[in-house]
N, C-alpha and C positions, 0 to 999 in steps of 0.2 A: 365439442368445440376444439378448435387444435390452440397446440402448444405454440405461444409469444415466439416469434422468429430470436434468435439468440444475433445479440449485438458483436459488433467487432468488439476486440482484445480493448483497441483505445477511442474506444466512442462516448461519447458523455452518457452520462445517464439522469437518467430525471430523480427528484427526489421519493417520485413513485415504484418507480424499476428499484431504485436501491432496497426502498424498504421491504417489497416484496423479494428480492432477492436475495438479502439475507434475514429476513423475517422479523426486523427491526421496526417498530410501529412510526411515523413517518415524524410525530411531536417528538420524539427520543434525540433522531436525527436533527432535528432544530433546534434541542436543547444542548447537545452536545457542538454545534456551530458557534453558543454563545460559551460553554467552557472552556475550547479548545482553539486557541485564537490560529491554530497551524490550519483550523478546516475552514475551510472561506471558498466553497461553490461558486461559482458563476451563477451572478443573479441578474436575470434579463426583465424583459418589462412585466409590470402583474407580480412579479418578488416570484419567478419563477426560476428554482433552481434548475443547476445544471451542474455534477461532477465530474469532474476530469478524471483519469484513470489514477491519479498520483492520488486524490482524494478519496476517491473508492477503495484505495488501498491501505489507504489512514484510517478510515471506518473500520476496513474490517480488522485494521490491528486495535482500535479502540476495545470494537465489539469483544476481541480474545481478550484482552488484555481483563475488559469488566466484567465479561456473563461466563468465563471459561478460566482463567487465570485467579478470580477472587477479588484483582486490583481495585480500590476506590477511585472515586473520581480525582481528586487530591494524587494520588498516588500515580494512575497513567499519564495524569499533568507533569507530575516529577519525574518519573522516566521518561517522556519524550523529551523534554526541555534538555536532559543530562545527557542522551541522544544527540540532542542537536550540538551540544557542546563540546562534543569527544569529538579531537582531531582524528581524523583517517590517516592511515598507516603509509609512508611514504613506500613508494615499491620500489624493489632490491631490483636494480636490474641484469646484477653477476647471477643470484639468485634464479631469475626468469632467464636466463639465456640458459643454464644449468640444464633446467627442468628441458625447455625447448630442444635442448641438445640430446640429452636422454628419450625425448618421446620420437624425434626425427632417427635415432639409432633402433626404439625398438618396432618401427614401422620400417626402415630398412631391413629387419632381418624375419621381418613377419610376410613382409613381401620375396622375400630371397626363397 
């Protein structure tokens, strides 16, 4: 039998692809939708999921985070939450011109 054609990068996946994909039994997956109020699939008609690539990516930081990390369910709840809380870092832009000026001089002299 050949091997499932592999999906684009951002293609949805069903909640069957997912599980076999990363070997997550597929009730896990839908218990984890009702902990984790950040996971919310695309649900079509028939309660037929469908994750986005942003959601597949959330899984599998859950997945680290619980079967690989040690985290409790309590606990991956409190770091993402603390996650979404933390302002992102304003960027320098004397900083990035710096840097920008630096790699444009050593690509001039690597070209010379």
């Amino acid at each position: 039998m050949a091997a499932p054609l592999e999906k684009a990068a951002g293609a949805f996946r069903t909640i069957g692809e997912l599980s076999q994909e990363l070997g997550i039994p597929r009730h896990i997956l839908r218990y984890w939708e009702t902990r984790f109020p950040q996971l919310r699939p695309l649900q079509r008609a028939g309660k037929r999921r469908y994750y986005r690539p942003d959601d597949v990516a959330l899984v599998r930081r859950i997945n680290t985070l619980l079967n690989l990390e040690g985290y409790t369910i309590r606990g991956v709840h409190t770091l993402l939450a603390a996650e979404r809380k933390q302002p992102t870092a304003p960027v320098n832009a004397a900083a990035v011109k710096a840097v920008r000026d630096m790699l444009v001089d050593a690509l001039e002299r690597d070209t010379a």
